[in-house]
Structure formats: structure tokens, C-alpha cells
N, C-alpha and C positions, 0 to 999 in steps of 0.2 A: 504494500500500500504506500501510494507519494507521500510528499509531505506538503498539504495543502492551504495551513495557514501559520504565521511567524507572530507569536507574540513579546513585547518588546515590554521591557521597563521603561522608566521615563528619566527620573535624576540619574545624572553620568551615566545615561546611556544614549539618550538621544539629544538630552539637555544637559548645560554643564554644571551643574547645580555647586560644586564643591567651588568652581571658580567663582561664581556669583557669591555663595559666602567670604568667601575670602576675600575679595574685591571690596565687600561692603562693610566686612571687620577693619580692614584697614582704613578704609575711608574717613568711618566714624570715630575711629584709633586717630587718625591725625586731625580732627577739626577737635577733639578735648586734648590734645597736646599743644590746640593753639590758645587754648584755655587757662588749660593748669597743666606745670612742669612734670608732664608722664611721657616717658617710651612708649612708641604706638605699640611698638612688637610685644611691650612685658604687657602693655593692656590688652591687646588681643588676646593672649594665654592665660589674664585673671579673670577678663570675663567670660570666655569657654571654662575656666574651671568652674566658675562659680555658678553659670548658667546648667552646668550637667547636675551640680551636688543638688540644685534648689529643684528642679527636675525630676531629680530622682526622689525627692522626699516627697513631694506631693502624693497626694492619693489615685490620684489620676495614673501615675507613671504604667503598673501592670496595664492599665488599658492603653497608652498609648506606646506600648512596649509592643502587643498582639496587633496593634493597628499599624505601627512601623511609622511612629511620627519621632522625630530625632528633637535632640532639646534646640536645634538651633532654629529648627522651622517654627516653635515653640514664639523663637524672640521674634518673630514676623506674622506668625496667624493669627485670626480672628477667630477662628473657630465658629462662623456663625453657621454651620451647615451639621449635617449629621444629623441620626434620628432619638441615639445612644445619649442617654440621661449625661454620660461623662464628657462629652462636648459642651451639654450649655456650664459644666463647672469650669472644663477648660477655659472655655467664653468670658466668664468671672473669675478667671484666675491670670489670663493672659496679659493685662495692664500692670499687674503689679510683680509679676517674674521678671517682664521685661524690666521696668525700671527698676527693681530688688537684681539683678544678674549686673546691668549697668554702675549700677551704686555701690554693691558689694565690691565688682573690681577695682573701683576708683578708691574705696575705703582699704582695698590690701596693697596699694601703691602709696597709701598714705594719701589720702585724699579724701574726704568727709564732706561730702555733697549730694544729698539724693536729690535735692531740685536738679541741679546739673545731669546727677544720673538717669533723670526722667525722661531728662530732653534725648539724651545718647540713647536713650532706650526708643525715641521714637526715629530719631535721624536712622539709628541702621534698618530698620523697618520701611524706610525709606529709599534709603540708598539698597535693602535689597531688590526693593519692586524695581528699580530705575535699570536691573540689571538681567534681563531676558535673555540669554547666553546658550546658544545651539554650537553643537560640534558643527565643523564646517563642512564632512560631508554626510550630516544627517538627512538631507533635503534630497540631496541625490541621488542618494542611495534608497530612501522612500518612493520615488520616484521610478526606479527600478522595480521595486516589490510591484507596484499598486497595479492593480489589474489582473498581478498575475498569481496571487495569493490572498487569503484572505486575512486582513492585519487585526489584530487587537492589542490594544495596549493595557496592561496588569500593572497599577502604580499602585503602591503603597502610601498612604497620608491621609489627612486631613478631606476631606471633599472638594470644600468651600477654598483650599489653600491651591490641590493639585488644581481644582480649575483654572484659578487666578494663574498659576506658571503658565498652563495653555493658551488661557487670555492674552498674555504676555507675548506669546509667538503665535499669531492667528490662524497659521498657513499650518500649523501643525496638527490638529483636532481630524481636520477633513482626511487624512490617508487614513484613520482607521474606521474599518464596520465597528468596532465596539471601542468603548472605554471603559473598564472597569476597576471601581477607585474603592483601597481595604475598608474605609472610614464607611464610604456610602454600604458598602456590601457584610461591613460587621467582624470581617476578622482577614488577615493579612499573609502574604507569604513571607516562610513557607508555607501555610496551614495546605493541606490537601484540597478542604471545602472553596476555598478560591480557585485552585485551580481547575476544581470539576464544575465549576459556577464559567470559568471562562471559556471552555470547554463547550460545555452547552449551548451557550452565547452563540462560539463557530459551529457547531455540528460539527464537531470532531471527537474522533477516540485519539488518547494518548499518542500513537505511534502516527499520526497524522499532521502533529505539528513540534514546533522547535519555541523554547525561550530562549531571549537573546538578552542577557543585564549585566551589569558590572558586580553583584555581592553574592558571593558566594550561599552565606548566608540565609537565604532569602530568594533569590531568584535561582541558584539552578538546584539549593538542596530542595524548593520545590516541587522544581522539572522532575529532578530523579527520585523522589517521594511517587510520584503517579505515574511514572514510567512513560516520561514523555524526553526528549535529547534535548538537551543543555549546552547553552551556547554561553561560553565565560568573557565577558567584554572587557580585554585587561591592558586598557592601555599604556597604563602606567610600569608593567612586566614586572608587578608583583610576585613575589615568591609564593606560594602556596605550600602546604603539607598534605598530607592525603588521607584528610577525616572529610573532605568532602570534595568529590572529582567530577568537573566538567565533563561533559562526552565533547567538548571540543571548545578550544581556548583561541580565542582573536585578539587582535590590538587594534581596530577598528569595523565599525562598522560593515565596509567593503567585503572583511573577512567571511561575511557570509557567504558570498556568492561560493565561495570552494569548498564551504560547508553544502549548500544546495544542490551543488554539482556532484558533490560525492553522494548524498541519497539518495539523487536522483539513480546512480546505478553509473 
């Protein structure tokens, strides 16, 4: 049996999500260093630490752990979407992480300012939206599939947050038949139930289609949980150990095509 449809992650896979945080840490790093005497790079590393601790102690964190929302999406969501009672606390919880992760850094650099850190909590909230970041040959390579396969995209997040990134690139929404998001659908990969829910979606059994994502984690211990081929998007040529093995590792996108060609037969 071919393989008739390619479902794709979304952050670092088709979207460059880790440069857009980063782009937007530093950003906001150096307009409070024109503030008060802090290193952008020690405040970038107090507020990820501080933003993961305050994260993880919320009550929230197990459900946004199964949903697959990371603490740094966290300092940019709204949370206004979802059907799960633990969104609208997210939603009431979201104002004041932000500015509590902001403040707390500034207070471990010696710096005691939560009005300031309020404002920094909303600048990178800012400065992340202003940064909609596609690999450069996501488009082309979309381009390629579409017609001849049937695409779905499988993002883990927030609802209300994964739309806003697709907002962000407009031209990206329309290559896929489906979009299915952990937050909207109630639990995330790896979980199985997502990916027999995406499944469904194509009319496909396991052996009929390929995931293509960068986290091992999450996207191909999925794929090989349901017995579906796994495709490792590693651009970076990270090391791996072998608790959890791609059926086939790329460093972009393009790589599919010699994945394709070799199922093909």
C-alpha cells in the first residue's frame, strides 16, 4: 500500500519558532538594558529560568504538559480558546506569569522593579507576534506535496495561540485538508488518540502515511507508537541515543522527497 498522505508539525518544522523566541528574548533583553545597567544575554537566561520554575509550579503545568504548550509560549498566549476548564485559568493566570517571569529576572540581576517588569512582560509578547518566521524552503516544498498527497498538519498548543502563528503566515493554513490542534482536540503527541483522530480526519490506516517534525519526543515517538514511518527533521544534526528511532532522519525539509521515492518502491 503507497503512502498517500504526509502529516507535518508546525514549530521548527515548517515555522521557525525557536528563532522567533530568540529574536524576541533579545530584543526585549536590550531595550531594559537601555533602562537599567543589565546584560541582555544574563537577562535572557534569568528570565527562561524563572519563567520555567513559575511554570512548572502552577497547577495548570500536568495539563499543559499533555497539551504540549512550552512555558515560553506561556509569556505570549492568551489563552482565550479551548473548551478545557484549565484554559480559562491559564487565561487568569497569563498577565501575571508574564510580568512575575519579567520581574523575577530583573530582581536576580539585582534589579527590583515589577512596574518595569510588567512593561518587559508585555514588549516580548510583542516583539514575539512582530516575528512570523518560515524556513525558506517550507513554501516550496508545500508546493511540491499539494495535489499530490493529502497534507495534515498535527501541532501541539494552545488553539487560540497555534492559530494566531498561522495568522501570522497566511499562505500557510490553505496547503492543508486538515488542521489538527492538541489544545482544541484535548490531548497531544505522543498520545496515540491524536494520532488515530488525525488519521480518521485523512482516511488513512497507519502504513499509508509518514510524520515529518523536529522532536523526537513527541512527533515520531508518536508515528512509531501507531505504526505509522517517522520522519526526524534535524536540522541542527543533533546527536540522538537510541530510546527513541526515527524510521528516517533529514536536515530539511527537501529530504522528503528521497524518503517518498524510496516507499514509493
Amino acid at each position: 500500500m503507497g503512502i498517500k498522505a504526509v502529516l507535518f508539525d508546525l514549530d521548527d518544522t515548517l515555522l521557525w519558532d525557536d528563532r522567533s523566541v530568540k529574536e524576541a528574548f533579545q530584543a526585549t533583553c536590550e531595550a531594559a538594558a537601555n533602562v537599567h545597567p543589565v546584560d541582555p544575554a544574563r537577562l535572557v537566561e534569568e528570565v527562561r529560568k524563572c519563567a520555567r520554575a513559575l511554570y512548572e509550579s502552577y497547577e495548570t503545568f500536568p495539563f499543559t504538559k499533555r497539551i504540549g504548550i512550552n512555558p515560553f509560549e506561556g509569556l505570549w498566549a492568551n489563552f482565550t480558546e479551548g473548551e478545557q476548564e484549565q484554559f480559562r485559568k491559564l487565561e487568569q493566570l497569563a498577565p501575571g506569569y508574564r510580568a512575575a517571569a519579567w520581574t523575577g529576572g530583573l530582581k536576580s540581576l539585582g534589579i527590583d522593579d515589577p512596574e518595569f517588569g510588567c512593561k518587559l512582560g508585555d514588549k516580548f509578547a510583542e516583539e514575539r507576534r512582530a516575528r512570523p518566521i518560515v524556513y525558506e524552503e517550507t513554501f516550496a516544498y508545500l508546493d511540491e506535496l499539494k495535489g499530490k498527497y493529502k497534507l495534515l498538519l498535527l501541532t501541539n498548543g494552545s488553539p487560540d495561540l497555534q492559530k494566531e502563528k498561522l495568522a501570522g503566515v497566511p499562505e500557510l493554513a490553505g496547503y492543508f485538508d486538515h488542521i489538527v490542534i492538541s489544545g482544541a482536540f484535548g490531548e497531544g503527541k505522543p498520545a496515540a488518540s491524536i494520532f488515530h483522530h488525525a488519521m480518521e480526519r485523512l482516511g488513512i490506516r497507519p502504513e499509508e502515511g509518514i510524520m515529518v517534525g523536529d522532536k523526537l519526543t513527541t512527533d515520531i515517538l508518536g508515528a512509531n507508537g501507531v505504526g505509522m514511518k517517522s520522519v526526524w527533521i534535524n536540522r541542527h544534526h543533533m546527536e540522538r541515543n537510541d530510546d527513541i528511532i526515527p524510521a528516517y532522519e533529514i536536515d530539511s525539509l527537501y529530504g522528503i522527497r528521497n524518503v517518498l521515492e524510496e516507499l514509493r518502491g
